[in-house]
C-alpha positions as CSV (number, residue, x, y, z in Angstrom):
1,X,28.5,-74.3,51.3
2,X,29.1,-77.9,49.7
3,X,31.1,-80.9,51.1
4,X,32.2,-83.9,49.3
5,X,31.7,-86.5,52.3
6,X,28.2,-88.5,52.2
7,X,26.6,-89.9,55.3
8,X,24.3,-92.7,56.2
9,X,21.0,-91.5,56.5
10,X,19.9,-90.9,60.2
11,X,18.5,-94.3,61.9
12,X,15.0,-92.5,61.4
13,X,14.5,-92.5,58.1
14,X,13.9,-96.4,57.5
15,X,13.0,-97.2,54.3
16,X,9.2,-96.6,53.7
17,X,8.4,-99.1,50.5
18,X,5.2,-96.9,50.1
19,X,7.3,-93.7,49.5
20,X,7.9,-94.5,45.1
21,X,7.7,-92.6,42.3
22,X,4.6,-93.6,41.6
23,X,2.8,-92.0,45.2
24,X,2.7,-88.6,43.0
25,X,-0.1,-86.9,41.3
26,X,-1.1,-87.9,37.8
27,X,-0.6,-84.7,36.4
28,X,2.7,-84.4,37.1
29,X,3.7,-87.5,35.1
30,X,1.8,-85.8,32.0
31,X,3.5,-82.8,32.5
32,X,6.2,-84.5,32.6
33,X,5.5,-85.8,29.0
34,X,4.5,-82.7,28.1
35,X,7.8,-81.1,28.8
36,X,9.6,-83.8,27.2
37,X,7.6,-84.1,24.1
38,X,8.5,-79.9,23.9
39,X,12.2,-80.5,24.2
40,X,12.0,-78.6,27.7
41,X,12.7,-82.0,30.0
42,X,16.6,-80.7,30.3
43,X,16.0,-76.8,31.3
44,X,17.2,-76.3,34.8
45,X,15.1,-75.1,36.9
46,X,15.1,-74.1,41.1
47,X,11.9,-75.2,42.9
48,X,11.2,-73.6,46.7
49,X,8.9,-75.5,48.6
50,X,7.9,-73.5,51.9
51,X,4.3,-72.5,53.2
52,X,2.5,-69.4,53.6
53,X,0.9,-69.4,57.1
54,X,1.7,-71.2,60.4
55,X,-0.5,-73.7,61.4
56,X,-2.5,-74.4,64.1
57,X,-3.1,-70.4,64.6
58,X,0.4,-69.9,66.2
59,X,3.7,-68.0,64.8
60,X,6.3,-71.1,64.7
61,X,6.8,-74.2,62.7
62,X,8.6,-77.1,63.4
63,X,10.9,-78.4,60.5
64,X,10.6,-82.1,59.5
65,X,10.8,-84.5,57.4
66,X,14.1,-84.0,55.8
67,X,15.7,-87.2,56.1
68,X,12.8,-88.7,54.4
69,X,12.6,-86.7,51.7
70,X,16.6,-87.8,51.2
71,X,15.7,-90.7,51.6
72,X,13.1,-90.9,48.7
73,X,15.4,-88.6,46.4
74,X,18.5,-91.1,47.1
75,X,16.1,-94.0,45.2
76,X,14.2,-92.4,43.5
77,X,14.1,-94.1,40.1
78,X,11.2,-96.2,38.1
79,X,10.9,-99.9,38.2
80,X,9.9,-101.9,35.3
81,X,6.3,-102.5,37.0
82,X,5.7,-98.9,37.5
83,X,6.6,-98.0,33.9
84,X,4.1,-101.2,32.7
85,X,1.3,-99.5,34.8
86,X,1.9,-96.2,33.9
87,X,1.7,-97.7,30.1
88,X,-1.6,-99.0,31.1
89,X,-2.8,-95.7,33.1
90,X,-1.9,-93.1,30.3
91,X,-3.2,-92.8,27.1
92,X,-2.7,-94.9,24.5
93,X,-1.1,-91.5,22.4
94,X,1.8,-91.8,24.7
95,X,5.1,-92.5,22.9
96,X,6.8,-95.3,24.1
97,X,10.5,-93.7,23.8
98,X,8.9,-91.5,27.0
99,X,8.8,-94.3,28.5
100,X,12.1,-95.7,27.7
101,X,13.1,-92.1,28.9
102,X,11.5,-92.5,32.3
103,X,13.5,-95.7,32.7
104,X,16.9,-94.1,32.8
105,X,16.1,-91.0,35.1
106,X,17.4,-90.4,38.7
107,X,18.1,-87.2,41.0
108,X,21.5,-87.3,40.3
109,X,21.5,-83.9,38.7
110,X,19.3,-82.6,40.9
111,X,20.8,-80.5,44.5
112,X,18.5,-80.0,46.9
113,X,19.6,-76.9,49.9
114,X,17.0,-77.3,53.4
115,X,17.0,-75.6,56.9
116,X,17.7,-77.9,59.6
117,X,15.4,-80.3,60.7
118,X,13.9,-80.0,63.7
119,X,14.5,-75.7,63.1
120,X,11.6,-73.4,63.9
121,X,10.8,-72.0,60.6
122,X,8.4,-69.5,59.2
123,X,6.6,-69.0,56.3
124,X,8.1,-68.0,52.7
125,X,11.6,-69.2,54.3
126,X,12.3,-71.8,51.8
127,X,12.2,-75.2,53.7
128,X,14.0,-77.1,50.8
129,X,15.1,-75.4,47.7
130,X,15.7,-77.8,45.0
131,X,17.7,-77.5,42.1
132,X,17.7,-79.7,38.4
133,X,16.7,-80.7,35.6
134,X,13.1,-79.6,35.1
135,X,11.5,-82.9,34.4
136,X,12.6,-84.6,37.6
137,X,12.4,-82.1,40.2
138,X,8.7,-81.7,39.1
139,X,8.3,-85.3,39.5
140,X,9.7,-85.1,42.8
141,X,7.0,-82.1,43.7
142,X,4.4,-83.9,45.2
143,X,6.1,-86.8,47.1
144,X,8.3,-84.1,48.9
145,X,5.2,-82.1,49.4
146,X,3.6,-84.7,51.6
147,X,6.6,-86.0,53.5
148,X,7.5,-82.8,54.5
149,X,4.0,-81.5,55.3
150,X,2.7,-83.7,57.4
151,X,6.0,-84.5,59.4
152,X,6.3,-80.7,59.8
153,X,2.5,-80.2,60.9
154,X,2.8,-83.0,63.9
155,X,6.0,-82.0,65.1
156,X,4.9,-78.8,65.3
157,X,1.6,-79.9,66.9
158,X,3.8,-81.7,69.5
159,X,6.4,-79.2,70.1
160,X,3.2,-76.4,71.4
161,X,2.2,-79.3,73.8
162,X,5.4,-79.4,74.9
163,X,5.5,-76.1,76.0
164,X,2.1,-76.1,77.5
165,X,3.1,-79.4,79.5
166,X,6.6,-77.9,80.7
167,X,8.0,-80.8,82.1
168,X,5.5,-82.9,82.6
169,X,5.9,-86.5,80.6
170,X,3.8,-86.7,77.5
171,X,2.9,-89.9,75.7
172,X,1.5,-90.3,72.5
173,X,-1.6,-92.9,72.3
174,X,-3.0,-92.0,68.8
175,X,-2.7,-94.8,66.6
176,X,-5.9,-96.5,66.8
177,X,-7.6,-92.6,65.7
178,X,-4.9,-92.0,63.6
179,X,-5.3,-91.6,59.2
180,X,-4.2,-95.1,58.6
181,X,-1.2,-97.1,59.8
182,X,1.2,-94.9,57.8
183,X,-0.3,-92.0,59.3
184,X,0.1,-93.8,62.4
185,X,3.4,-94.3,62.2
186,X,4.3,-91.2,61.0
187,X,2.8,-89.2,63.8
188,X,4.5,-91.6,66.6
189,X,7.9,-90.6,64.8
190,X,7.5,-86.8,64.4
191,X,5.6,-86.9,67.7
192,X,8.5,-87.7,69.6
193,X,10.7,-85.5,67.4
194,X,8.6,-82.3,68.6
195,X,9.3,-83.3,72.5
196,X,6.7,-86.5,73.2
197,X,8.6,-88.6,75.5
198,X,7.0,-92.3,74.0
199,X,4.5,-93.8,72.6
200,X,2.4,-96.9,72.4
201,X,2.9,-97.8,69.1
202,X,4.7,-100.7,68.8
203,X,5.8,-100.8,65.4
204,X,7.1,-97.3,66.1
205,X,8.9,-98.3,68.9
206,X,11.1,-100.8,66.5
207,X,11.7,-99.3,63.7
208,X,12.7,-96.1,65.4
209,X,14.0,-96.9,69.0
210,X,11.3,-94.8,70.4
211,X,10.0,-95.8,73.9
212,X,6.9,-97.5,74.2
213,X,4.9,-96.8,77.1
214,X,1.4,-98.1,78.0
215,X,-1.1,-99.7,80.7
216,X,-4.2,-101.4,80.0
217,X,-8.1,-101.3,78.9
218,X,-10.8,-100.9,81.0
219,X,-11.9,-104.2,79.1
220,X,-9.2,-105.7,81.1
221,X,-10.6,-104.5,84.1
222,X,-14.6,-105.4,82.9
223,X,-13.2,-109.2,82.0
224,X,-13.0,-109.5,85.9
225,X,-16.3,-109.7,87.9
226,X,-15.1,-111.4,91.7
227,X,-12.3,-112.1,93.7
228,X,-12.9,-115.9,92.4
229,X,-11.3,-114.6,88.9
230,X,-7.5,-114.3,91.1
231,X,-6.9,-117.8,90.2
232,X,-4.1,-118.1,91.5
233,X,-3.5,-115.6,94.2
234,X,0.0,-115.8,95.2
235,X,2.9,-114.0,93.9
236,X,6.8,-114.1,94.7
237,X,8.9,-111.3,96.5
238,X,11.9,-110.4,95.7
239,X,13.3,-112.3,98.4
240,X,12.1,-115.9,96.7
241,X,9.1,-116.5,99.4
242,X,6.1,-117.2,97.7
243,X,2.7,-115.1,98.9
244,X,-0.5,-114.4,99.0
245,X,-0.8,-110.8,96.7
246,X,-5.1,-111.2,97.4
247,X,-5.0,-111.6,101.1
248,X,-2.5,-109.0,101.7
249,X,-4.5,-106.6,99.5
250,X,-7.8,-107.3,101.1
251,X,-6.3,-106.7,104.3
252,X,-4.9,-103.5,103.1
253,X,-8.3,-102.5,101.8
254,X,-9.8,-102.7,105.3
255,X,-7.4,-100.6,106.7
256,X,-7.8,-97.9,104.0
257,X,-11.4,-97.5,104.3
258,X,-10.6,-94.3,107.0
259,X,-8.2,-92.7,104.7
260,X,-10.5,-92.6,101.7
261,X,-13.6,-92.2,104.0
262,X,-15.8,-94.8,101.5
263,X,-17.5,-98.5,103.0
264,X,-15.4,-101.0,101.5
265,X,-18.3,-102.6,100.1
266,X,-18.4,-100.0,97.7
267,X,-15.2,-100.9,96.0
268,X,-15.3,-103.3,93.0
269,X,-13.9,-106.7,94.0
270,X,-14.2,-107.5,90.0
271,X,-11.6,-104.2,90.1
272,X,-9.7,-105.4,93.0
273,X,-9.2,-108.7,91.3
274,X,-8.3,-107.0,88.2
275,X,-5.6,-104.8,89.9
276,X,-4.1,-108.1,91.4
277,X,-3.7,-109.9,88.4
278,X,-2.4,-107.5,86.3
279,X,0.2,-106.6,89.4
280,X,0.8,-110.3,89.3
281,X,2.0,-110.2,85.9
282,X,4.0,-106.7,86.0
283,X,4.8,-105.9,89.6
284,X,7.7,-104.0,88.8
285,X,5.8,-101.9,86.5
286,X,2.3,-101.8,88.2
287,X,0.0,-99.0,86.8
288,X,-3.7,-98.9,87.2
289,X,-6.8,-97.7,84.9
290,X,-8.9,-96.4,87.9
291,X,-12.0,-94.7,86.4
292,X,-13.9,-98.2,85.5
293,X,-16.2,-97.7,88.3
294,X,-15.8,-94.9,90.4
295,X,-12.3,-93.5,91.0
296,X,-12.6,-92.1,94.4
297,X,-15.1,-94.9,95.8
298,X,-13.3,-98.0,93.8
299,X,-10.5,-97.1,92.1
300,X,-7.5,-95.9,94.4
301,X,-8.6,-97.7,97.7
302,X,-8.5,-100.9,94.8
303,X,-5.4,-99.3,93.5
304,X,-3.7,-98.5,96.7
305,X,-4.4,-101.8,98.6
306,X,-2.5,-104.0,96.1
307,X,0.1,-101.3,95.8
308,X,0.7,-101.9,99.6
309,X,0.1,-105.7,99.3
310,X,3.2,-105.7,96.8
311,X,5.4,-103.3,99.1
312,X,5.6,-106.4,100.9
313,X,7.0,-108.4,98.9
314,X,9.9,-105.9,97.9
315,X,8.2,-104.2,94.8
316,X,7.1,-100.8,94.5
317,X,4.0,-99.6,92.0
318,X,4.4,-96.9,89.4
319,X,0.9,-95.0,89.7
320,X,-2.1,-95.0,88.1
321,X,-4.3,-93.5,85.4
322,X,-7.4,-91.4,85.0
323,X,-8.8,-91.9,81.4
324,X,-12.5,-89.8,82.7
325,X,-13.9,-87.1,84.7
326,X,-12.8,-84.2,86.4
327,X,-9.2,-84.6,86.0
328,X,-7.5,-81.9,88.1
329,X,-9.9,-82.5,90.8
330,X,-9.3,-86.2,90.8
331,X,-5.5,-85.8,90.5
332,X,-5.9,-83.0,93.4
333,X,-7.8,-85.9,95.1
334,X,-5.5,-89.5,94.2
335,X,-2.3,-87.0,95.4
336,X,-3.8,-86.1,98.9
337,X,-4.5,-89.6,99.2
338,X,-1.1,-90.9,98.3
339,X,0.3,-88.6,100.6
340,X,-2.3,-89.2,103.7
341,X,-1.1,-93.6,103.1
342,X,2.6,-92.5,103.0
343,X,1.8,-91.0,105.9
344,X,0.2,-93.8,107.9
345,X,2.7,-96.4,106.5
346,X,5.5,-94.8,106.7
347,X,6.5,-94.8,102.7
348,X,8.3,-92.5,101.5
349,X,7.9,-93.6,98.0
350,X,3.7,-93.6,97.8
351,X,3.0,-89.7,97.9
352,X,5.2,-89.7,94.6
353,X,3.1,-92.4,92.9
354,X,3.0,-91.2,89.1
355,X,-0.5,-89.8,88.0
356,X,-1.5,-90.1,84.6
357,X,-4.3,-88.5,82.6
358,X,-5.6,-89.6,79.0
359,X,-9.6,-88.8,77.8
360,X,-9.1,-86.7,74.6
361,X,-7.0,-84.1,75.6
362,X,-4.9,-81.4,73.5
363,X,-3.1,-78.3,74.5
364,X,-5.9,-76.6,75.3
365,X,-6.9,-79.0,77.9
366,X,-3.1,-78.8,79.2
367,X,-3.6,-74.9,79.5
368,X,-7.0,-75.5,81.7
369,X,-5.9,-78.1,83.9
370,X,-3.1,-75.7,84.8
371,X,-5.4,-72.5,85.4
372,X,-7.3,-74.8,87.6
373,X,-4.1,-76.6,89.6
374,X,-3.4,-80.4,89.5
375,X,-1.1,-83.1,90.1
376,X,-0.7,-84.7,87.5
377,X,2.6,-86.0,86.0
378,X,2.3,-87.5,82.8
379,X,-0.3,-86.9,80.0
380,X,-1.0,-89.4,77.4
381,X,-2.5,-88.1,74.1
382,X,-4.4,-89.8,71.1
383,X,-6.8,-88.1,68.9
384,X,-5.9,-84.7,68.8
385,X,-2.1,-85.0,68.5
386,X,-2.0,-87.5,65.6
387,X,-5.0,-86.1,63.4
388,X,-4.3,-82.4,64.2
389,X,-7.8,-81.7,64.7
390,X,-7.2,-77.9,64.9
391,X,-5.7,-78.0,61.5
392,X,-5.6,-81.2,59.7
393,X,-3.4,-80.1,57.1
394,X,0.1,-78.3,56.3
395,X,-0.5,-75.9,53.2
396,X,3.1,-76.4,52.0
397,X,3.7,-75.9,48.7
398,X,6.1,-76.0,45.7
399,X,7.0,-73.2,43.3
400,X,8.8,-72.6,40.2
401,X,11.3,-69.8,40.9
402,X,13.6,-69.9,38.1
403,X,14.2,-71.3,34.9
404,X,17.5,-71.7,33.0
405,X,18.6,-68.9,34.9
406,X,15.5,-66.7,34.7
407,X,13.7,-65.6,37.6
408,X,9.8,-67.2,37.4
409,X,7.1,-65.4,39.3
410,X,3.7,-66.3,39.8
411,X,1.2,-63.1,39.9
412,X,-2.1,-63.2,41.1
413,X,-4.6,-60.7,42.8
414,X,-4.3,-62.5,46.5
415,X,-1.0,-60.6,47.5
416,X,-0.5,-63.4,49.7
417,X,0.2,-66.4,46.9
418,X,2.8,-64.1,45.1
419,X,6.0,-66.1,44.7
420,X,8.8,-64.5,45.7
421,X,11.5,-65.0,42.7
422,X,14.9,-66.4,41.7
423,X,17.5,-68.0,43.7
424,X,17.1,-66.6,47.5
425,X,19.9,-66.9,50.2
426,X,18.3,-66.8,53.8
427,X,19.5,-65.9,57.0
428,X,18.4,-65.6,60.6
429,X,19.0,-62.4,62.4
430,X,19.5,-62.7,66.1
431,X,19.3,-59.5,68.8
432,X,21.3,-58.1,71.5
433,X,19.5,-60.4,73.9
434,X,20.3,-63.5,71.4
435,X,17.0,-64.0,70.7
436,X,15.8,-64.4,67.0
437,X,14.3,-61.8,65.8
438,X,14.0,-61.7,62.1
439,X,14.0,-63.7,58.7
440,X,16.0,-62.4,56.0
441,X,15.5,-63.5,52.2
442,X,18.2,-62.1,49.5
443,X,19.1,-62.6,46.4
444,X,21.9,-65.3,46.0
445,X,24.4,-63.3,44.9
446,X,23.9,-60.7,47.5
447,X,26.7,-61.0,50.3
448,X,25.5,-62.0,53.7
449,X,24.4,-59.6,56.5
450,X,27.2,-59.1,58.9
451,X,27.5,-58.7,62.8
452,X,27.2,-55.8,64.3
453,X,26.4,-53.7,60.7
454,X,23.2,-52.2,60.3
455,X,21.3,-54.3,57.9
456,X,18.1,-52.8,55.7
457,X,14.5,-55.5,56.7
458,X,11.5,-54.9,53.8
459,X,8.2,-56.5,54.4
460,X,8.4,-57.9,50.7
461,X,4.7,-56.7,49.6
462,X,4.0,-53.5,51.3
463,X,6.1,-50.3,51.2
464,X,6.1,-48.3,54.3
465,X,6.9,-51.6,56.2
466,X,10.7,-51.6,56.6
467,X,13.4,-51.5,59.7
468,X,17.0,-51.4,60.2
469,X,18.2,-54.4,62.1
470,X,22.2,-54.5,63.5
471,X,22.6,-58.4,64.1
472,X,24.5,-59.6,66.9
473,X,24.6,-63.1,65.7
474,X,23.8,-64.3,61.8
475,X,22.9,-67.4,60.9
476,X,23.0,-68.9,57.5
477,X,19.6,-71.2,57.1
478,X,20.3,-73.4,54.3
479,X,22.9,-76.2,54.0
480,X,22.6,-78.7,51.0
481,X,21.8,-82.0,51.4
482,X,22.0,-83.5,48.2
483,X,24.2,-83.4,45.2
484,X,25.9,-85.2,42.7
485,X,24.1,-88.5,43.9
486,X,25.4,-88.3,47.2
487,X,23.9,-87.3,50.8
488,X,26.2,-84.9,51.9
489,X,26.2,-82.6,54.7
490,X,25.1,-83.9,58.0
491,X,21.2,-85.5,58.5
492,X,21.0,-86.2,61.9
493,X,19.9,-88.8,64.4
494,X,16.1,-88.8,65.8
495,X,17.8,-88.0,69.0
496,X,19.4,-85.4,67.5
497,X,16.6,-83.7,66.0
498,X,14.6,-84.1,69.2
499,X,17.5,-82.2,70.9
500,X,17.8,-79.2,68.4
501,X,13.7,-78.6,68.4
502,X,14.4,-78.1,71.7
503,X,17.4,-75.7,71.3
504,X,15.9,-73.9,68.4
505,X,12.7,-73.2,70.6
506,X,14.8,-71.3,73.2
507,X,15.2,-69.1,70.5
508,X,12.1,-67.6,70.0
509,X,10.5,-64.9,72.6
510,X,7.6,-66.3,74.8
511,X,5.4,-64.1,73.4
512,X,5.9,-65.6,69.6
513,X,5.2,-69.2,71.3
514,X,2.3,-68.5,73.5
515,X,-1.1,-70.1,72.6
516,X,-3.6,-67.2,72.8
517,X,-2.3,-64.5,70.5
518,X,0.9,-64.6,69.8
519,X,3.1,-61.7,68.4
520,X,4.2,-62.5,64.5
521,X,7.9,-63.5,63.9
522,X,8.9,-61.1,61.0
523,X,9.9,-62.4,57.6
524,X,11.8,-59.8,55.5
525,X,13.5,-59.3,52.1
526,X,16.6,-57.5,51.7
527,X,16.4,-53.9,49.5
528,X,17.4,-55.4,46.7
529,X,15.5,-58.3,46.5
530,X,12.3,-56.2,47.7
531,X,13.4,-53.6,44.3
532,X,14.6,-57.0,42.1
533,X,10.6,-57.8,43.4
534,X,8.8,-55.2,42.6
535,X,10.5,-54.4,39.6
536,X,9.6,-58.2,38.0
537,X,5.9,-57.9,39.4
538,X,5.1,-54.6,37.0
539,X,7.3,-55.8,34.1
540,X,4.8,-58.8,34.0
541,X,1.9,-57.7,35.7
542,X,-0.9,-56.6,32.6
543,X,-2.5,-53.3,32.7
544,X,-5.9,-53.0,32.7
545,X,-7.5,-50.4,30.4
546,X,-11.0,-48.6,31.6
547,X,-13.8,-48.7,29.2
């Protein structure tokens, strides 16, 4: 399961400086002193860290964040500033030689086994199971916690607009809403993990080779008030011969004024001279805002005259966008009128002008634009995406499953917050079909499922729930990813993990990644591990006496 040759760390986990020791809870640095002051700071102990219910409503999850959380467990150590502070935060009782403790500690006991990122997963599956001395994989709890959740809850938020969007290009423009600049930056990375084809985050774009995409503000558009603004009107083709980008565009607007069916002294010249200027400075990558004003009376006769006007000089316009309004009506509407110019000028190229939508939208909005028929092409995405307003929050968490080689088992009267215990092998079942069809937990030291052999499922809480599955394919979910101070096993490329959400997607019915009501993905135990279970829960669970 283990090999002995460490990697570099994909090219998207750059170095965070924020991610430290010291971006934990407090209390797990005094129960860290707690432990150590009891002589307990060198049990072993196995952690799972997984979630109990997909978010956002839905029946998938989108693994992410693992080569970040390598990445903090590969430094993880305390500086002599941390340990002054947390001399300065803690109480005075504190014994120093803790602190002389802390200074010498690293994850270099510690193994740590995950699923692939970029994997569907599903709760109770284990997304990283980690392994060490007590005292430091409890320090690590709440760090891994929050680079996994988050990762995991945008990429996932990504990946079911991806499938709503099919093939249309999606960008993400959420940074200015977004929880911060980390959170920012965070969501532009996993974002584009989870299928988002760029972003307009800059900083994103550098530090993780993403492609940035964008336009401009309707304040650029506003900043312009009359064709006096052009100051300079001319612009020069392709060929070298310099020319007048205005005059050709006002004489384009003319001509358009029976295609669009509009007087042209309704359209904006403060627009107009707007659209020039901005096509004077990009005319190889023209794209116009066209909802300042009034899209169909302003906006694409504006839009479409200087498109023409640069046709002339050899360069062709990208599209434009619609950040307001009735957006598959206006797309239906900017299309027909592409098409009717392309048309009357002979130009191939204008009836496939790119059509762009932005104003709030989510994957709901996706869903109704295409029960209502559009033509749009690409839509850009802010608020929704990077805050996942349907569900703000991953509820990943972090158990204690066994200690020194004894199983650990949290009881409670929610059922659904029992902790499954003890080392746990899992394994993906796949049908005759090749879809994937179940999620099997056993104990470690139970041998595999095999192909084609008839394999006991339990539903690991209620009885009468069970099935007999014969696999045609089995896959083994965990690897391990850390040990012995080394990254080992393979942590893959953005690119990489971009490609296998993708792949690992396929595998799932359409039914289990619809939006509206989707059909559970099963997540079973194996018999023994359902009797290993059951048995543990009534050796520890107290019995009540009636009075």
């Amino acid at each position: 399961m283990t090999t002995n040759n460490p990697i570099k760390i994909g090219d998207h986990s750059t170095k965070n400086t924020i991610v430290q020791p010291l971006l934990t809870d407090l209390y797990q640095i005094t129960m860290a002193y707690a432990y150590w002051k009891s002589g307990k700071h060198r049990d072993v102990a196995v952690f799972d860290l997984y979630f109990r219910k997909n978010p956002f409503h839905g029946e998938f999850t989108i693994f992410a964040g693992l080569g970040d959380a390598i990445s903090f467990v590969k430094d993880f150590r305390y500086s002599q500033s941390d340990l002054k502070y947390l001399k300065s935060a803690l109480p005075e009782t504190i014994e120093k030689e803790f602190f002389e403790y802390l200074s010498g500690i690293n994850a270099n006991d510690v193994v740590i086994y995950g699923l692939e990122e970029g994997s569907v997963c599903f709760p109770r599956v284990p997304l990283l199971i980690v392994e060490g001395p007590l005292i430091v994989v409890q320090l690590l709890e709440t760090t891994l916690l929050t680079l996994i959740n988050f990762a995991s809850l945008v990429a996932t938020n990504a990946a079911r607009h991806r499938i709503v969007a099919g093939d249309k290009i999606l960008l993400e423009f959420g940074l200015r809403r977004a929880q911060g600049p980390d959170g920012g930056l965070t969501a532009s990375k996993y974002a584009y993990i989870g299928g988002f084809d760029g972003t307009s985050n800059v900083l994103a774009g550098k530090l993780f080779n993403i492609p940035v995409k964008g336009t401009h503000a309707h304040a650029y558009i506003t900043s312009f008030t009359d064709l006096k603004d052009v100051k300079n009107p001319y612009l020069t083709s392709i060929n070298g011969e310099k020319m007048n980008l205005l005059g050709l565009s006002l004489g384009y607007r003319s001509k358009l004024v029976s295609v669009y069916k509009v007087l042209e002294a309704e359209a904006s010249n403060g627009e107009l001279a707007a659209f020039v200027s901005y096509a004077q400075a990009f005319p190889n990558n023209f794209v116009a805002l066209i909802d300042t004003y009034d899209v169909k009376r302003s906006g694409l006769i504006n839009f479409s005259a200087v498109a023409l006007g640069l046709n002339d000089l050899g360069y062709q316009a990208v599209g434009v966008r619609i950040d307001s309004g009735d957006l598959a009506y206006l797309s239906r509407v900017a299309r027909q009128s592409f098409v009717d110019i392309s048309k009357k000028f002979n130009l191939t190229f204008f009836e496939s002008l790119m059509i762009i939508v932005s104003n709030d939208l989510n994957d709901d909005t996706i869903l109704s634009l295409n029960e209502q028929g559009h033509n749009i092409d690409c839509f850009a995405i802010g608020t929704h995406l990077v805050t996942c307003q349907k569900q703000p929050a991953m509820g990943g968490i972090y158990k204690l499953v066994e200690l020194n080689n004894q199983p650990r088992m949290k009881l409670t009267q929610d059922v659904g917050k029992i902790t499954i215990p003890g080392r746990k092998s899992a394994y993906r079942l796949f049908s005759a079909k090749g879809d994937a069809l179940i999620d099997l937990l056993q104990n470690a030291d139970e041998a595999p499922p095999s192909v084609n052999e008839r394999v006991l499922c339990r539903h690991p809480f209620e009885e009468s729930k069970r099935a007999y599955v014969i696999p045609s394919r089995v896959e083994n979910l965990h690897s391990v990813y850390w040990e012995n101070g080394k990254v080992v096993g393979k942590l893959q490329s953005l690119e990489e993990i971009r490609k296998k959400v993708q792949a690992s997607l396929k595998t799932l019915r359409c039914d289990i990644k619809r939006n509206l009501n989707p059909t559970p993905y099963k997540v079973s135990v194996s018999d023994a591990l359902y009797t290993y279970l059951h048995q543990l829960w009534m050796e520890n669970a107290p019995i009540g006496e009636l009075m």
